[in-house]
Structure formats: C-alpha cells, structure tokens
C-alpha positions as a printed Julia matrix, in Angstrom:
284×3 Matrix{Float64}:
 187.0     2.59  -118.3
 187.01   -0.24  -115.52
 190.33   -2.52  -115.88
 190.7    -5.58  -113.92
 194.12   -5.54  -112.52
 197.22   -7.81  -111.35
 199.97   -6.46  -108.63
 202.75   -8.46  -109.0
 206.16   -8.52  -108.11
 209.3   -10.02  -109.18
 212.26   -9.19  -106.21
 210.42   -6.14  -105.21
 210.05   -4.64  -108.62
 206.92   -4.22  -108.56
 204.45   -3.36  -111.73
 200.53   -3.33  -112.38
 199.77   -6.24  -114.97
 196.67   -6.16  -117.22
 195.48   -8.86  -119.42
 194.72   -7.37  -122.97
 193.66  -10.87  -123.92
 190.23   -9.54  -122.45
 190.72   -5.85  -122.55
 192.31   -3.29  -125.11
 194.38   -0.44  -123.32
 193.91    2.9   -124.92
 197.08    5.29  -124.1
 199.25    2.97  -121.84
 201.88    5.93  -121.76
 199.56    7.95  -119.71
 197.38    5.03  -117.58
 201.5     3.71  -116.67
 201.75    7.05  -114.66
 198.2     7.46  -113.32
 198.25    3.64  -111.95
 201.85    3.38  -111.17
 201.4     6.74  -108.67
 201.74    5.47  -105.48
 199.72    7.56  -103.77
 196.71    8.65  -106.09
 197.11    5.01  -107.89
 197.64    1.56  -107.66
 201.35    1.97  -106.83
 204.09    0.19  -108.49
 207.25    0.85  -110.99
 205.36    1.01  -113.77
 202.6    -0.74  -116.2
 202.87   -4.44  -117.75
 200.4    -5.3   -120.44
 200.0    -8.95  -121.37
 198.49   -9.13  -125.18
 198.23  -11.9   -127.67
 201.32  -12.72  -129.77
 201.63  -14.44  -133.57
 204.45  -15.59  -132.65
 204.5   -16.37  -128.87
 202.69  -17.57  -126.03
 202.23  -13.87  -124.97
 203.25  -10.63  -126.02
 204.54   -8.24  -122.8
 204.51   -4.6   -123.02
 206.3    -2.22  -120.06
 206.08    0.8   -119.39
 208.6     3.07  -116.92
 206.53    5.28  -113.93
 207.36    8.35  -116.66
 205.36    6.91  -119.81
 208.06    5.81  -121.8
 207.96    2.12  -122.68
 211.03    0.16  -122.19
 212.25   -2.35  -124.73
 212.14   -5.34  -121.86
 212.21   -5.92  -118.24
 213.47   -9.14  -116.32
 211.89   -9.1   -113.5
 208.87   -8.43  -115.09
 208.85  -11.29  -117.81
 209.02  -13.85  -114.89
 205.79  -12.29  -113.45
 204.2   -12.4   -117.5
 205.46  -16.2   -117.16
 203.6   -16.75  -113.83
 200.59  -15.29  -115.12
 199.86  -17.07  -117.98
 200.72  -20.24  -116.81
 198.41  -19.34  -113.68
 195.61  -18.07  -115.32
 195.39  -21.14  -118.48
 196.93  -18.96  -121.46
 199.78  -21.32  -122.11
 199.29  -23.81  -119.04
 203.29  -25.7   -119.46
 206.63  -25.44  -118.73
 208.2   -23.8   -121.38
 206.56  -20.46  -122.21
 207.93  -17.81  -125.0
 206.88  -13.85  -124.38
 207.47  -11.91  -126.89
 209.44   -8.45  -126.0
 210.48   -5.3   -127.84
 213.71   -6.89  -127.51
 213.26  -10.49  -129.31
 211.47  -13.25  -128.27
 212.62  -14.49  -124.82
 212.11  -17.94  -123.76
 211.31  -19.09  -119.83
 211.92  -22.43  -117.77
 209.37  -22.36  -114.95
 209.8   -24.79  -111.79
 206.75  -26.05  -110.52
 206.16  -27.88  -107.78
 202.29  -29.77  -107.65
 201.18  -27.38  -110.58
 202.06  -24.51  -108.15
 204.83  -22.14  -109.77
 208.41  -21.56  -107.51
 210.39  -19.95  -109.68
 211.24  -18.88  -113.38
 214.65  -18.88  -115.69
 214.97  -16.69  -118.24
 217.36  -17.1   -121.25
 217.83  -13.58  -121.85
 220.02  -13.67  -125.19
 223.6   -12.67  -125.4
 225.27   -9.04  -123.8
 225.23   -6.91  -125.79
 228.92   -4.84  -126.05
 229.18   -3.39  -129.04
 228.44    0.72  -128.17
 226.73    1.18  -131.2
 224.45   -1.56  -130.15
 223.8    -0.47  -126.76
 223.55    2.41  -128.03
 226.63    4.23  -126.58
 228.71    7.11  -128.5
 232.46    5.4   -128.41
 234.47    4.71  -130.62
 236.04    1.47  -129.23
 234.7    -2.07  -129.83
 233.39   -2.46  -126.43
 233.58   -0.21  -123.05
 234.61   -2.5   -120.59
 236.33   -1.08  -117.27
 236.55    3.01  -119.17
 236.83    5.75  -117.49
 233.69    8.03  -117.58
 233.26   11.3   -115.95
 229.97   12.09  -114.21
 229.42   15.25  -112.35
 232.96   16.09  -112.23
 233.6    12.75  -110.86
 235.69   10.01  -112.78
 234.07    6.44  -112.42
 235.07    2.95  -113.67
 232.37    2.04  -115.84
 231.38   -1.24  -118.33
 228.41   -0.87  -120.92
 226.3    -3.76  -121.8
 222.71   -3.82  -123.32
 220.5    -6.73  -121.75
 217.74   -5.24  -124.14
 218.13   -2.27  -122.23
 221.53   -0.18  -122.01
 223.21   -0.54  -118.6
 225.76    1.33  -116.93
 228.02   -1.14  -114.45
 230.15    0.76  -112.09
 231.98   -0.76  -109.28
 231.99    0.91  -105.78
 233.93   -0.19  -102.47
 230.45    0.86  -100.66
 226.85    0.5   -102.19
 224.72    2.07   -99.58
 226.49    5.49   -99.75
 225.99    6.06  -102.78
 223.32    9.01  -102.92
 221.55    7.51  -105.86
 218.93   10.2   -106.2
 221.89   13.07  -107.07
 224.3    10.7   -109.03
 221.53    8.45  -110.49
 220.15   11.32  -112.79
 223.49   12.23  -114.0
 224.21    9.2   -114.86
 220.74    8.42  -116.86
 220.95   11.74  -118.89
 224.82   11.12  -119.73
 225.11   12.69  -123.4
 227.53    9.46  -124.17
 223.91    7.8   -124.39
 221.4     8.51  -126.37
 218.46    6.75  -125.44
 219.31    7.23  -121.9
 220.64    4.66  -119.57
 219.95    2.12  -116.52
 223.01    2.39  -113.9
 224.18   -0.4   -111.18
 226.34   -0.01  -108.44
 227.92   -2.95  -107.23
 229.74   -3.78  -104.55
 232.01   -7.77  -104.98
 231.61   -9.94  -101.91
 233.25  -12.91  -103.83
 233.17  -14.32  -106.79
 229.05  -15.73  -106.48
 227.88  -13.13  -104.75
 227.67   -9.21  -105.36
 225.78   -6.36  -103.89
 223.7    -3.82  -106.15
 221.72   -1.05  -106.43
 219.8     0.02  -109.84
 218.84    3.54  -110.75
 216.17    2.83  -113.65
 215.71    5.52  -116.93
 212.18    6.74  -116.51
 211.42    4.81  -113.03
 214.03    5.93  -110.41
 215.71    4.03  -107.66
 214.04    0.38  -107.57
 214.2    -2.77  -105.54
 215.69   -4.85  -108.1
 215.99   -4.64  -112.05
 216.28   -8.13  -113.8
 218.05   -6.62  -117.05
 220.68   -5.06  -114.97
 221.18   -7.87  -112.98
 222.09   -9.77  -116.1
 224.17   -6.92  -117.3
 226.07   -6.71  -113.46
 226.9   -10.34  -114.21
 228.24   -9.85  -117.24
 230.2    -6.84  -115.92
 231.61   -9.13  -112.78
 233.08  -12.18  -115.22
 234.38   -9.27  -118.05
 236.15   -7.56  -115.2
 238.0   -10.7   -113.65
 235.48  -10.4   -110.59
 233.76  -13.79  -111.22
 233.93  -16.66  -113.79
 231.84  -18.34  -116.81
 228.98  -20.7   -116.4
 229.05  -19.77  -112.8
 226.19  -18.74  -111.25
 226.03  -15.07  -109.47
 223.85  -14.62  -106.35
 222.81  -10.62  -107.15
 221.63   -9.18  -103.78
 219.35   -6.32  -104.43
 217.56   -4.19  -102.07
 213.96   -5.95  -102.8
 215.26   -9.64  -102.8
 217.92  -12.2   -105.25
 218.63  -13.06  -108.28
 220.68  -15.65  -109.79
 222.53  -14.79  -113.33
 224.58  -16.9   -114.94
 227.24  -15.63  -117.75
 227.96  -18.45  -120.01
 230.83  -18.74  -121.96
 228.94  -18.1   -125.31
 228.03  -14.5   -123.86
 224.23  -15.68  -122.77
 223.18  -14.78  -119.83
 220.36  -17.27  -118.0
 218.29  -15.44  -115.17
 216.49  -16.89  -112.37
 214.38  -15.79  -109.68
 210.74  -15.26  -108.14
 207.38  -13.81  -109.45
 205.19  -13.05  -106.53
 201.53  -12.17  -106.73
 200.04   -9.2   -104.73
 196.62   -8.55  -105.34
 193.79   -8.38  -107.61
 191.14   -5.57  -108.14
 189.2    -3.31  -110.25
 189.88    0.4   -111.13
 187.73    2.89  -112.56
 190.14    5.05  -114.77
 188.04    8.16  -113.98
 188.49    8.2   -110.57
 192.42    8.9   -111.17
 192.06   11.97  -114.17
C-alpha cells in the first residue's frame, strides 16, 4: 500500500499525519512503529490519522512509537487544526477534532489566510485518581510523596486526557530521564501507565520541563503535559489563575493557561515538514 504522507510538527513533537478522508489505514498499531522508526521509516513520535467525524470537523487518531494509541495529544491536535484548515476540510477559524478524549475545540490565528498559531481549550484537569486513573485513596494527589526506584519524589497527578505525573526538580537537565523515566511510566500506582514532567520554576510565567511519554520515550515537547505542568504550578502555589505559563520545552514553547474554573487553554505552533509518498512494503 502507497500512503501519501504529512511530517508535521508541533514544538518539536513530531508525528507522521495521514489523511483517511482519502485513504483507509489498515493496522495503524503496527504502520505507527514501521513509519515512526527513525531510521528504517519516516521518523517521528508516532502516527496521526485524520478521518471524518459525525460529530466534528475531523476525527484525530494517535498513536505512541510502541503501537498503543493514546487517548489525545496537544501538540498534535494543533497540527490536525493546521491541516484541515490548510488543505479545505473545514477552511475557518473555529475548528472541532474529535479525540478519544471528548471533543476538543481550537482558535486558530491567521494572518492573510496563512495560519500562526492555534489555542486549544483542552477541558478541565482532571484530579480525581480514579479518573486519571491512579490507585489512591485520597480525593486528589497533589504535592504526595511517591517512591520511585528507592527514591522519594514530590509528585501531583492530573489527567489532561492522558494521566500525567508532575514532579518538581531544583535541576531539569540532570535528570537521567532514560533510567528514571521508565520507572516512573510502569509505576504499579497506575494502571494504564503514565506520562511524567520534570519541571524546574523560573517564576511564576515561566517554567522549565522535560516529558518522558508512555509508549514514545523522551520527547521535545508534549502538549497534554504541558497543560497538566500548568495545572501542577498554580495547585502548588508556584503560579496563579488565568495567568498565562510560558512552558519551555526542549523542542520549543508553549503557553497554558489554568483558569479559575479548572480549564486549561493551550497555545502554540504547528509547523509543516514535508510531504511524500511511501510504499508500505518497502518497510516489512
């Protein structure tokens, strides 16, 4: 099978988008880790498939560089946006995608029909541990101590969609992610797995992170977690309401903002790469 392909990137996380408006995508699970194989593939975090939707402009599908499909993805819904405004699908400046997580609904800034940026209204954090999920039995897990690898951390749960793990260190660039990263994904206190930050506070609108992703790794940026370090920052006295957080990642910024109500709004870029054609038998 020959699939016409998309590289895009939102921040550095980057994914492989296909349009199922014109093609149907047998096994995604598997094609995610052929294409997203950086050196026998395409190369990118993972797969993004753009299908019709019912009940939205678009329908997005992801899928992590290990097959499993992930329930949304921030950085990649403001690439979705870009592309179906780009490409004529839903030509305006409102768009809804539809997610495994709810329908999500975008703001795009334009400037002479050309797209800048995206915001995202990306619903309301999630605390609850059942919800995330998380075993616990408190209401919430907000600054708890949780031992990883015979190491006690400070950590705050919060689903964006996805389950997040927010812990706060005095230095973000030490951290050996690829030991402690693991350790923290495969944590039997969640059962679906988990997405970790690290964050470092420079002041109260700006913060430091790195991600370590369930099923991708290390990335350049994660849009969910982003939202959920936000939330983390103004639940932990670090920043305040309605305030917007510059989130420094390794692969570019983000801006999330934590409103009093317990949305979070997220804005930032969607970058195109490149276009092509692959021939699915040349990577089995």
């Amino acid at each position: 099978m020959k699939y016409q392909f998309t590289k895009m990137h939102g921040a550095g996380n980057d994914y492989v988008y296909i349009n199922c408006f014109e093609y149907t995508v047998d096994d995604p699970e598997k094609l995610s880790i052929l294409l997203a194989d950086r050196h026998k593939g395409i190369g990118g975090d993972g797969l993004v498939l753009i299908c019709p939707s019912e009940t939205a402009d678009a329908k997005m599908r992801m899928f992590n560089l290990d097959g499993s499909e992930g329930n949304m993805c921030g950085n990649a819904i403001r690439c979705v946006a870009r592309y179906i405004y780009d490409n004529n699908i839903a030509h305006k400046d409102v768009l809804t995608i539809e997610t495994k997580s709810g329908i999500k609904t975008i703001t795009l800034k334009t400037e002479n029909d050309r797209f800048i940026s995206a915001s995202v209204d990306m619903g309301k954090a999630i605390l609850k541990p059942e919800l995330i999920p998380m075993k616990a039995e408190s209401e919430s897990f907000i600054s708890q101590p949780l031992n990883v690898g015979g190491t006690e951390y400070i950590a705050t749960a919060v689903s964006m969609g996805n389950p997040h793990c927010v812990v706060f260190v005095d230095d973000v660039d030490s951290i050996e992610i690829d030991k402690i990263g693991p350790l923290f994904e495969n944590h039997p206190i969640f059962p679906d797995r988990v997405n970790t930050e690290f964050i470092r506070v420079i002041d109260k609108e700006n913060i430091q992170m790195r991600v370590w992703e369930r099923g991708s790794g290390e990335t350049l940026a994660c849009g969910t977690g982003s939202c959920a370090a936000a939330a983390a920052c103004v639940l932990n006295g670090y920043a305040e309401y309605d305030t917007p957080i510059n989130v420094h990642l390794r692969g570019g910024m983000l801006k999330d903002t934590y409103k009093k109500d317990g949305t979070v709004i997220m804005e930032g870029p969607a970058s195109n790469v490149f276009t092509g054609i692959i021939d699915t038998d040349d990577l089995i």
